[in-house]
C-alpha positions as CSV (number, residue, x, y, z in Angstrom):
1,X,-5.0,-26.5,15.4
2,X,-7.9,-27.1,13.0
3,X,-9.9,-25.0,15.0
4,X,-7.3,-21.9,14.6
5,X,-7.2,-22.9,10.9
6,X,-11.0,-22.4,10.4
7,X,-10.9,-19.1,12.1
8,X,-8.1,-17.7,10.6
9,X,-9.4,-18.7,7.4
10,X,-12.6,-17.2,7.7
11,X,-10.8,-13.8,9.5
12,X,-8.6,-13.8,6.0
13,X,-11.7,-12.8,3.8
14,X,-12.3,-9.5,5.7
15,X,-8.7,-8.6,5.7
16,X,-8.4,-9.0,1.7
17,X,-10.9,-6.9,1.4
18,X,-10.6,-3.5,0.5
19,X,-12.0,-0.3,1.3
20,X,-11.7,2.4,-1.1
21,X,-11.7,5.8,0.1
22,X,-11.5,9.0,-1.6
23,X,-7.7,9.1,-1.7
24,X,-7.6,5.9,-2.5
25,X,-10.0,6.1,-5.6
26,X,-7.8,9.2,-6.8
27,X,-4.5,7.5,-6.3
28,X,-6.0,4.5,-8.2
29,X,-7.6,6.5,-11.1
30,X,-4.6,9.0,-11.4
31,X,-2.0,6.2,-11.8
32,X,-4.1,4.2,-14.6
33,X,-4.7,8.1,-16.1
34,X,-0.9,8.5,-16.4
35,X,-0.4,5.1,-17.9
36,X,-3.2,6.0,-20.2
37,X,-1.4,9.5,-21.4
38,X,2.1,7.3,-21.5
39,X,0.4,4.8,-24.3
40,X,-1.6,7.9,-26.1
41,X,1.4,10.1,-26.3
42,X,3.8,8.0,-26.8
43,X,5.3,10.0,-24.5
44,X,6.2,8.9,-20.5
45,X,4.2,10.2,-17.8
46,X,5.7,8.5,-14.5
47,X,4.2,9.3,-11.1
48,X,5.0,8.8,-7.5
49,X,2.5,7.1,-4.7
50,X,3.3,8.1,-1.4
51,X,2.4,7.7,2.6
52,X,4.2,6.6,5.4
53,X,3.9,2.9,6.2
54,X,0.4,1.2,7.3
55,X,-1.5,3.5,4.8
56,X,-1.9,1.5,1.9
57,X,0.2,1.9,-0.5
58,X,0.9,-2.0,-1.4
59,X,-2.3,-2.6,-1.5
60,X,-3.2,-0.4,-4.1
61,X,-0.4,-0.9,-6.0
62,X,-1.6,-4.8,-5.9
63,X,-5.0,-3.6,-6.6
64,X,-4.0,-2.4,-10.0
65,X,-1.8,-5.8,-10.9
66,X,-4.9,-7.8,-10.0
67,X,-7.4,-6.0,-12.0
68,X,-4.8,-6.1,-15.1
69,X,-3.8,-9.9,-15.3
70,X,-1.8,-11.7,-17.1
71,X,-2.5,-13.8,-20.4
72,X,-1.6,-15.7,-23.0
73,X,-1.4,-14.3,-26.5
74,X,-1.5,-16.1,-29.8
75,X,1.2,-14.3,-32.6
76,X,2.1,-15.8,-35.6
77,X,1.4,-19.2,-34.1
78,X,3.3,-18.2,-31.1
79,X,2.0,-18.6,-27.8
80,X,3.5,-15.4,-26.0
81,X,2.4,-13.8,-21.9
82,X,1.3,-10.5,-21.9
83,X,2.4,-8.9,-18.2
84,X,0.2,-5.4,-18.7
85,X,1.2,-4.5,-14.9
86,X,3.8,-5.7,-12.2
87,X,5.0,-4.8,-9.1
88,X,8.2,-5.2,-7.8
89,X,10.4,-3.7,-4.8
90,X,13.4,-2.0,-5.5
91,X,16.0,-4.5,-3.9
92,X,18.6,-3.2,-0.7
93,X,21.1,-2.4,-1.8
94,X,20.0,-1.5,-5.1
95,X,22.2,-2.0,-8.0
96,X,21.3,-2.0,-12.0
97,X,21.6,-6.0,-11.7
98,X,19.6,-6.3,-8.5
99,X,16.5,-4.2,-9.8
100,X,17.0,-5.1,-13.7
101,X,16.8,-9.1,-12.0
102,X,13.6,-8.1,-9.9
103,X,11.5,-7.1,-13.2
104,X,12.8,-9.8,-15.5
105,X,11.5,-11.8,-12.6
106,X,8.0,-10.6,-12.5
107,X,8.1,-10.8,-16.3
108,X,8.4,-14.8,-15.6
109,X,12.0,-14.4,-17.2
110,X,13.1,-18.2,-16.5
111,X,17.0,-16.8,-16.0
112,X,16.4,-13.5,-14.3
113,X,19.6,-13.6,-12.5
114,X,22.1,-14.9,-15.4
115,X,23.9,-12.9,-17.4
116,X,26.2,-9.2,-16.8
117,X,24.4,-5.9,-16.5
118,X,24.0,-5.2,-20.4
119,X,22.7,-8.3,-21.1
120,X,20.5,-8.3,-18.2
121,X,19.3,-4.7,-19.8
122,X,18.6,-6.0,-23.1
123,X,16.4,-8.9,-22.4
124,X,14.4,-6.9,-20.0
125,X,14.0,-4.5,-22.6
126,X,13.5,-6.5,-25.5
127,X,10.5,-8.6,-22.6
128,X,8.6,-5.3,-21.5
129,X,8.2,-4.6,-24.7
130,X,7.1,-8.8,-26.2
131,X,5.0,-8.8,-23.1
132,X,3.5,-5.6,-24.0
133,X,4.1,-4.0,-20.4
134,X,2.1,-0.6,-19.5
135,X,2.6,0.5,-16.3
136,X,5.5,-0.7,-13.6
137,X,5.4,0.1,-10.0
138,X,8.9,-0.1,-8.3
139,X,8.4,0.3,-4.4
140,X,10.7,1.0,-1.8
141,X,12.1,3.5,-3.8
142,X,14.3,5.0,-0.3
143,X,16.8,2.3,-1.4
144,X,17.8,4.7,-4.5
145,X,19.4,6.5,-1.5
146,X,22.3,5.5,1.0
147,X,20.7,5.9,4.0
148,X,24.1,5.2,5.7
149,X,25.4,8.4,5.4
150,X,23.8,11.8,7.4
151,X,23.2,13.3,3.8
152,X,21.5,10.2,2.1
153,X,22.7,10.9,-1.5
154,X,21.2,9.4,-4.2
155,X,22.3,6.7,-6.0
156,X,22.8,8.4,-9.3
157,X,24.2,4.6,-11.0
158,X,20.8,3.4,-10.7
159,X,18.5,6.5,-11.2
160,X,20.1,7.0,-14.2
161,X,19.5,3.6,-15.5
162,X,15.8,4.2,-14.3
163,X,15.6,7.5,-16.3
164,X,17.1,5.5,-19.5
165,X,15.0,2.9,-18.8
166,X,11.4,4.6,-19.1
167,X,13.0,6.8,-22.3
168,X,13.9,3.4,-24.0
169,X,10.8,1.7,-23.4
170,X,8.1,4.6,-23.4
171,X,6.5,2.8,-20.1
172,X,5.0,4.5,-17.0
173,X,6.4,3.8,-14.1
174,X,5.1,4.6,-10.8
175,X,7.6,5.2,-8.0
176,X,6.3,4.2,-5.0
177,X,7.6,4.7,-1.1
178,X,7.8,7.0,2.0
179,X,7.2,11.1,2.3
180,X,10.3,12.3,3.6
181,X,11.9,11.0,0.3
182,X,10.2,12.6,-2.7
183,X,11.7,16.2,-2.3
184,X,15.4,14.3,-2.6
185,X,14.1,12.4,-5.5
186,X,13.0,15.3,-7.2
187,X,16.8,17.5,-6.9
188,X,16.7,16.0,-9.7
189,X,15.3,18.2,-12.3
190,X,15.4,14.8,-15.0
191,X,13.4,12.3,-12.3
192,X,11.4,15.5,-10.9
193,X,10.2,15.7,-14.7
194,X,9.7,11.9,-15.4
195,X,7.9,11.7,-12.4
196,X,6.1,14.9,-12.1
197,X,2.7,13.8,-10.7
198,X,2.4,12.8,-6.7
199,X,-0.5,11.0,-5.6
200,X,-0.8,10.8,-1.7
201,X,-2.2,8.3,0.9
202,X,-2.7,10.1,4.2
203,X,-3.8,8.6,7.4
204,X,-7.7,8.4,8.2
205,X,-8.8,11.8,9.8
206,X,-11.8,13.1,11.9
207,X,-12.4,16.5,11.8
208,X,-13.9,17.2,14.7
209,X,-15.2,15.4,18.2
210,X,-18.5,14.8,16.6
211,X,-16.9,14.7,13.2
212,X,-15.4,11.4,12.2
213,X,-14.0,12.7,8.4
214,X,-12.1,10.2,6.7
215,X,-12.2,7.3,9.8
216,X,-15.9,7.3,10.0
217,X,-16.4,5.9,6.3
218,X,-14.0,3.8,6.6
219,X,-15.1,1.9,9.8
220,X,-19.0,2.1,8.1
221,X,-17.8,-0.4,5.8
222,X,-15.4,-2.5,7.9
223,X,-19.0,-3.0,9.7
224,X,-20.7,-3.7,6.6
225,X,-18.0,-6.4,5.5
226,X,-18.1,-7.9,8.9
227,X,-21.5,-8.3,9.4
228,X,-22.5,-9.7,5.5
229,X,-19.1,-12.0,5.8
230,X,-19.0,-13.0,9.2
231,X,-22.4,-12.3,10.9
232,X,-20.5,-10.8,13.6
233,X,-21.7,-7.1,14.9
234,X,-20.0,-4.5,17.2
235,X,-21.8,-3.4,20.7
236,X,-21.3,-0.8,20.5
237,X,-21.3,0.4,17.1
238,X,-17.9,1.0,15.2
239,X,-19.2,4.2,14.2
240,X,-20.2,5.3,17.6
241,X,-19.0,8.4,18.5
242,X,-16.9,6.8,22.0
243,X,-15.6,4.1,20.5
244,X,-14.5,5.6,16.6
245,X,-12.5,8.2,18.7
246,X,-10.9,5.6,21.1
247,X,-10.4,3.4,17.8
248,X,-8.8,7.2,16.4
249,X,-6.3,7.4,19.6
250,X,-4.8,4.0,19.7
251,X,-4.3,3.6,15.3
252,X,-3.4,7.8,14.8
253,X,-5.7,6.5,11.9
254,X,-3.0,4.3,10.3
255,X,-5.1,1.8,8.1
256,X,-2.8,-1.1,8.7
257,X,-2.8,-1.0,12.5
258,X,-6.6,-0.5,12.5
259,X,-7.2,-3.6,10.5
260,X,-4.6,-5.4,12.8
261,X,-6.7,-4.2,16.1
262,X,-10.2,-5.2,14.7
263,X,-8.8,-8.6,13.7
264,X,-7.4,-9.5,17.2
265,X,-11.0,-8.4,18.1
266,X,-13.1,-10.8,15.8
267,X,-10.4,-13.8,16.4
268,X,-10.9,-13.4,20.2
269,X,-14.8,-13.4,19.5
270,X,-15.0,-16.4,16.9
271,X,-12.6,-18.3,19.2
272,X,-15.1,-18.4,21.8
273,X,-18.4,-19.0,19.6
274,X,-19.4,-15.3,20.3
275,X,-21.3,-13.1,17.7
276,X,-20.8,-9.5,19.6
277,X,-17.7,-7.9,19.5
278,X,-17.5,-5.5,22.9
279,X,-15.3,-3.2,24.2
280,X,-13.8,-5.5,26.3
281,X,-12.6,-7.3,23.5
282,X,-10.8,-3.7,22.1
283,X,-9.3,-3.8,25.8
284,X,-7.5,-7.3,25.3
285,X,-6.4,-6.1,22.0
286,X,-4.6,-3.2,23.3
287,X,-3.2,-4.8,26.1
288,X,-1.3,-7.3,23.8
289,X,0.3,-4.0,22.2
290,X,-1.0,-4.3,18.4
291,X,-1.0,-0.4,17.8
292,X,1.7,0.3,20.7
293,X,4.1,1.9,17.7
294,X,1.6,4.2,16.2
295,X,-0.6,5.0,19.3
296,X,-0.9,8.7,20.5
297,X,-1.2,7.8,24.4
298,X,0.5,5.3,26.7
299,X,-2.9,4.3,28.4
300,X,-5.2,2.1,27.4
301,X,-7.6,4.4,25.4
302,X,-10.7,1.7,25.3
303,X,-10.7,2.3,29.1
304,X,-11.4,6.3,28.3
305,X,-14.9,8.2,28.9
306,X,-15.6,10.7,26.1
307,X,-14.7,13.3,28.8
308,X,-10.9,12.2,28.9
309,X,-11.1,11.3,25.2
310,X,-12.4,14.6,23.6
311,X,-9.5,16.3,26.3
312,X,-6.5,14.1,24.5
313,X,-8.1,14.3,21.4
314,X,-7.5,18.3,21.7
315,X,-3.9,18.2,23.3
316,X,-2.9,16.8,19.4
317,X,-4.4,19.6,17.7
């Protein structure tokens, strides 16, 4: 058990590390922007930050709230926290109380569930504004929709509060959650308006058999973390041209389920004392089915020559 501890633990500082890529870097600097133009104009400018699952939106989102901490602030001899940035997820089902509850809760409120729907309102507004709040991300935002129904209507109680909400409080918030969502968000000429700029995560790309694109920088420094963190190389190279395609064809270039694959890989290799992760390695991890959701074939793609690859590789175009 020990053992499995010390791998793990070591394992854990490559997969909190992350690797910024140029969507990424936009998304990040476009969201800060908007908050930026919210406190200079004293006038709102919400966005949205989408992708489908596995791209990275959390973790950007998270990025943000950890490079603008929290602190303590002295005031008239007043000790008072100052919450710059929080994230929270829209609660299912979502109801004025149940997301009004989730930011008094990241604003350390020490009641955040006490008290009727006005009084819950006032305290959070009277908190965002003592702890000096700038930017809010509310994720999940698909549960502002009943997704029971064939039509998925909005839920027009709690968007409304939402829209209030940012016109009260002059705050940017950054709506956050899944493609197929934003053009029903934005039927709404009031939320399309408060939330007018769309920043997008897409999956890692290559352009062409012999051009990785997005995936090829972006296994470049999974290497480079690896090998300074770990000590542990790849034979063959990530970024060789077999083995970044087969890597392509078994994630669709989904971030998450990339990270997921290489760290089966490197616990397999540290378990046994190894330094060399090898393609036999990739084989065990797909075998165990870590990518079987977003994969693009049913076979076992690490068992592939670049023959059969570059042939499936040009049946998705």
């Amino acid at each position: 058990m020990n053992n499995s501890h010390d791998i793990l633990n070591n394992i854990r500082k490559i997969m909190r590390l992350v690797i910024v890529s140029h969507e990424f870097e936009t998304a990040y600097e476009g969201i800060l922007l908007c908050a930026e133009k919210t406190e200079f104009y004293k006038q709102p400018f919400g966005c949205l930050l989408i992708s489908k699952g596995g791209l990275g939106k959390t973790t950007l989102c998270k990025t943000i709230v950890k490079k603008h901490p929290i602190t303590n602030k002295i005031e008239n001899n007043i000790k008072k926290l100052i919450v710059p940035v929080f994230y929270i997820e829209i609660p299912s089902p979502a109801t004025v109380k149940s997301v009004a509850s989730a930011m008094l809760s990241a604003l350390h409120d020490p009641a955040p569930f006490a008290g009727n729907t006005t009084q819950l309102n006032y305290r959070l507004v009277t908190l965002l504004k003592a702890c000096e709040t700038k930017l809010i991300f509310l994720d999940e935002f698909h549960h502002l929709f009943d997704l029971q129904t064939s039509t998925k209507r909005m839920n027009t109680v709690v968007c409304n509060w939402i829209k209030t909400l940012v016109n009260e409080t002059g705050i940017c918030f950054c709506l956050v959650g899944l493609p197929e969502f934003e053009s029903l968000l934005k039927i709404d000429s009031q939320l399309a308006r408060r939330f007018s700029q769309t920043f997008i995560l897409n999956p890692l790309k290559i352009n062409q058999i012999n051009e990785f694109g997005t995936l090829h920088a972006f296994l470049q420094q999974i290497t480079l973390n690896i090998e300074k963190n770990l000590n542990i190389s790849f034979e063959p190279s990530l970024t060789s041209q077999l083995l970044a395609l087969q890597i392509y064809i078994a994630t669709s270039g989904y971030h998450a389920y990339l990270m997921l694959l290489i760290e089966n890989c490197l616990f397999q290799v540290i378990n046994k004392g190894e330094y060399i992760v090898t393609i036999d390695n990739f084989i065990m991890a797909w075998n165990q089915g870590i990518t079987s959701y977003v994969t693009k074939i049913r076979g076992n793609p690490f068992k592939l020559d670049m023959a059969s690859i570059s042939t499936k590789i040009k049946e998705f175009r």
